[in-house]
N, C-alpha and C positions, 0 to 999 in steps of 0.2 A: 504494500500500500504506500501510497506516494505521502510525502509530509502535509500537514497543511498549516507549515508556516515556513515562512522566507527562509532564504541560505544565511542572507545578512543577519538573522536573529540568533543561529544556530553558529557562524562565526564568532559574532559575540561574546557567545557562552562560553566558546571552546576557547577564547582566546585571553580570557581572565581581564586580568589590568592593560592587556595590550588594547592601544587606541586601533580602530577601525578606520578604513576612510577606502572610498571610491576613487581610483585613476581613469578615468573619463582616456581615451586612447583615440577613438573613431568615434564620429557619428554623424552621420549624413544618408544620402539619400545615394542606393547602387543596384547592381544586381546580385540575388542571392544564388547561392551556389544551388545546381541543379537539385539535389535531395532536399535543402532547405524550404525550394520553392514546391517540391510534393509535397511537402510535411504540411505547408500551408496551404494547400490547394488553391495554387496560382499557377499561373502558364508561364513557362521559361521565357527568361527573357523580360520578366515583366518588373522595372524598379520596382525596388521595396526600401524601408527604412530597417537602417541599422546603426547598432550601437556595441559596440567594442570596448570592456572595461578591465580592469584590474582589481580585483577584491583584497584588499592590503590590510594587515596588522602592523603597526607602526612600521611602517611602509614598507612593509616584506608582500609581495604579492601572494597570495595562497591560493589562489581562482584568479581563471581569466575567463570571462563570461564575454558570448555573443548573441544579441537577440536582432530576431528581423522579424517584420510585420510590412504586412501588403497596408501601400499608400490611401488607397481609398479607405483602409480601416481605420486611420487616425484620425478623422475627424470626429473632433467633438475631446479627442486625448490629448492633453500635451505632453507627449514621452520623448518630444526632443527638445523640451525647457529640463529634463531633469537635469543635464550637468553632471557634477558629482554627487551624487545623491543617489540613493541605491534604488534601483528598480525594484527590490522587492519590496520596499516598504511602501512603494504606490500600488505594484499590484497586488499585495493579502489584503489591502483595504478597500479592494473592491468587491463588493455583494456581489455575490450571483456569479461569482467567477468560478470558472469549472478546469481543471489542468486535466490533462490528456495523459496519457500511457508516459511512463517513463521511456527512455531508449539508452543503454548505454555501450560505452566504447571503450577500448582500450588503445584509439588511434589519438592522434596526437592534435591538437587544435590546428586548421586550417590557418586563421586569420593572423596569428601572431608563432613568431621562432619563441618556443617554451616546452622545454617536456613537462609531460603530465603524466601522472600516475595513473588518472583513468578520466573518462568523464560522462556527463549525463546530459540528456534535453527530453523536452517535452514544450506541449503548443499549450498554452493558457486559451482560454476563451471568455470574454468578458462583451455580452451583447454583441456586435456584429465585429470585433474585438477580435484579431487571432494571431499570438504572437508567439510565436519560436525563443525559448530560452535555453540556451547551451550553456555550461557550465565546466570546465575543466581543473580537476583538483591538483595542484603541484606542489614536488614534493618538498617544499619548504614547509607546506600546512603539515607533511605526516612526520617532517625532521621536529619543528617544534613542538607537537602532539606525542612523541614518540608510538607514530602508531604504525606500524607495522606495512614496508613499501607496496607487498601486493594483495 
């Protein structure tokens, strides 16, 4: 069963007295990579918005997250005023939001040079709302955690 609270909340926790903070990397408007655009059931080819972040404890990154959402679903959202500010804490506060099957990987993140120990995505749904979150865990989060590489 998939969580139903943010990564950001769940970082937090894990991370005691280390301060938290968003590295904002990408975000604009491009084409998503051919599987991303099935996930969201959109036609290749077709811009989407995306956003490229770093999930940091006192600026160690431990997550590198990419979300993409088809253009015409952001109206009425503003997910490209967030900045540094985490995504998740906009989307669990939205009612009626529904997350989709988990999917996970053991490949390495496409959008930025970083190995990863593993990673996860799944598409959010929030009214006509459909957003692709990727998440990649590195292993600085499992060296600080001493949690165990695979």
């Amino acid at each position: 069963m998939a969580s139903t609270d943010s990564l950001t909340v769940r970082l937090k926790a894990a991370g005691g007295a280390r301060r938290f903070s968003v590295r904002l990397l990408r975000q604009g408007t491009g084409y998503p990579f051919a599987d991303e655009a099935r996930a969201l059931g959109i036609a290749p080819g077709r811009l989407a918005w995306r956003r490229e972040v770093a999930l940091c404890l006192d600026g160690v990154p431990w997550v590198v997250a990419r979300s993409v959402a088809p253009l015409f679903a952001l109206r009425g959202h503003r997910l490209y005023a967030l900045g540094e500010t985490s995504l998740g804490s906009w989307l669990f506060a939205q009612p009626g939001l529904v997350r989709g099957p988990l999917e996970v990987t053991r490949a390495p993140p496409r959008f930025v040079t970083a190995p990863s120990l593993w990673g996860r995505r799944s598409v959010f749904c929030h009214g006509r709302l459909a957003l692709l979150v990727q998440e990649y865990f590195l292993p600085a989060m499992a060296e600080a955690l001493a949690l165990p590489a695979a």
